[in-house]
N, C-alpha and C positions, 0 to 999 in steps of 0.2 A: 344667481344675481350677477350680473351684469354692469359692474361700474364704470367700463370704458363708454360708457356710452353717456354719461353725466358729469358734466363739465360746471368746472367752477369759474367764473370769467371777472376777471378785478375790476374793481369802480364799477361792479353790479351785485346789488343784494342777490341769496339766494343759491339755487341750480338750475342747470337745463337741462334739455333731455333734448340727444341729436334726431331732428325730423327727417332732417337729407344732405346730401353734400351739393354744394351747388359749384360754378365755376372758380370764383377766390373765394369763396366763405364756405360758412356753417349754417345752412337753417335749423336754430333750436327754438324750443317750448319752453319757458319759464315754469317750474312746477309751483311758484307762488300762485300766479293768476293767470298760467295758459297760453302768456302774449306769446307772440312768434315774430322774429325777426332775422335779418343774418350777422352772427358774426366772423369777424374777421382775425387773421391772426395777428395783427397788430396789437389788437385789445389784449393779449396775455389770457389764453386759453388755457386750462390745463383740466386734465382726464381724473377725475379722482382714482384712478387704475394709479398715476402714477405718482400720485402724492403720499407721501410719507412722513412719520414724525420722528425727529432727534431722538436719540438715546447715546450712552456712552460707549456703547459697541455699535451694532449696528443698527441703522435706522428701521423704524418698523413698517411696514404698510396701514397704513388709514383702512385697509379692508380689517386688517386684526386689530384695529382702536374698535373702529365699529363694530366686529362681533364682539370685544371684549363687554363694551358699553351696555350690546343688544344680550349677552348671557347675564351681567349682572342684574340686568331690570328687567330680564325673562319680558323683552321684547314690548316693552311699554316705553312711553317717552320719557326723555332726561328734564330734569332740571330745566327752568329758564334760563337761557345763556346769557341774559341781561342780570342774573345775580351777582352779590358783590365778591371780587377778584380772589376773596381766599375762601369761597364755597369752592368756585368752580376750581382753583387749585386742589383742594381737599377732594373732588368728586374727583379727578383727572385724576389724581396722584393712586387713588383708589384702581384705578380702571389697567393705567400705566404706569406701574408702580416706578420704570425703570427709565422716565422719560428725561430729559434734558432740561433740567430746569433754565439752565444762563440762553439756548436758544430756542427754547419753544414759550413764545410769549403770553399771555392773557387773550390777547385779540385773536391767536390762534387756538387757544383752546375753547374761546367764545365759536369761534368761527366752524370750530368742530362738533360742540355740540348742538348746533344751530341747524347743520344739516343733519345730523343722526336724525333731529325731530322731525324734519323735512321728510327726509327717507322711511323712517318710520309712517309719518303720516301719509303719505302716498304707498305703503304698504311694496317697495322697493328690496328693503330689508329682508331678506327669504332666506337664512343661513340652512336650515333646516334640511329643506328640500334639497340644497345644493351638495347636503353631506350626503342623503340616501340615493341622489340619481349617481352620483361617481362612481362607489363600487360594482353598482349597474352596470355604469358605462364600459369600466373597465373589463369588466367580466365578459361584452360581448366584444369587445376587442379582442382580447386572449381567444376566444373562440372562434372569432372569423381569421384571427391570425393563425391560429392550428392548421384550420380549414386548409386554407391557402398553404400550408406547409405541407398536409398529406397530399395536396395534387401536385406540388411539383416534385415531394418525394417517389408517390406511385408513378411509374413509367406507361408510357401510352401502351392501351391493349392492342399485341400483334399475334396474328392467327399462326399457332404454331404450322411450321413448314420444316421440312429436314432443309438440313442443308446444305447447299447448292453444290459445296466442295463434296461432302459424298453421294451425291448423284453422277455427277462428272467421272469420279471412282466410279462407280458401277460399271458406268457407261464405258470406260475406256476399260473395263475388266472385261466386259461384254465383247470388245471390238477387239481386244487382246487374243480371246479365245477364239474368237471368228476367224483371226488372220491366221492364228497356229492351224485351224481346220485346213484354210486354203492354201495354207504353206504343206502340211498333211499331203491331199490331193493329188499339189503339183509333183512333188515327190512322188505319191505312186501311178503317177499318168508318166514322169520322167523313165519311170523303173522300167512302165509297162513297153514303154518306147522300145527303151535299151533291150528286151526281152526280145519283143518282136518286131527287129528292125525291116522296113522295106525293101 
């Protein structure tokens, strides 16, 4: 579920749902009756992503009002939000036991549960699904992140070779013994000289 994507827009009943972005606005869908129009940010747009409601510590997100609403009525529609002012206090207070009564008013608790039935009835509401795909998701994160961890811990395969410094050894072991031969030699060509001088 995806709530950045449903916008609540003031001095319009309702929500929309973003079509596209255009050059200064928004093309949204009304989920009342479908219209399409653009709006702008003049009008006071906001993302139910980032709407929140009072409490005495910290404010809560409108995503946990709404599952609270959607687990208590196992996902069936709330109340009329047109009931009188101490139902829907008594249903809220129920849902959000911890909520701020001096600033979260009637017209916003009308206004909340107005969309839950909205969202519910466009079948938007999906708590469910969104808990069993995460640890999915995670799980294949961990795993491509391993992945990716044993290749840059394994080192590239190189074809075993001795190496170069005791070859070089060899070779100058090699040329060592060569030269003592020819130092050998001159010596007894020198001797054989001295033996039999002309």
């Amino acid at each position: 579920m995806d709530l950045s994507k449903i916008l609540s827009i003031s001095g319009r009943p309702g929500l929309y749902q973003i079509v596209s972005q255009l050059k200064n606005a928004v093309l949204v869908e009304s989920l009342l009756d479908k219209k399409r129009f653009p709006a702008f940010a003049h009008e006071k747009i906001s993302s139910l992503e980032e709407i929140s409601v009072f409490t005495p510590t910290e404010d809560k997100p409108l995503k946990d009002v709404l599952k609270a609403i959607y687990d208590k009525l196992e996902g069936k529609p709330a109340l009329d939000p047109k009931s009188g002012d101490k139902i829907l206090q008594a249903f809220f207070l129920e849902v959000v036991p911890d909520y701020d009564s001096n600033r979260v008013y009637i017209s916003d608790i009308r206004k909340i549960i107005s969309w839950y039935n909205i969202l519910t009835e466009h079948k938007i509401l999906d708590f469910t699904e969104k808990e069993e795909e995460k640890p999915e998701a995670k799980a294949e994160e961990t795993t491509e992140e391993k992945k990716e961890e044993k290749k840059e811990a394994v080192p590239e395969e190189i074809p075993i070779v001795t190496a170069p410094g005791t070859k070089k050894k060899k070779t100058s072991e090699k040329k060592s013994g060569s030269e003592k031969e020819e130092v050998k030699k001159k010596e007894t060509t020198t001797k054989k000289t001295k033996k039999n001088p002309l």
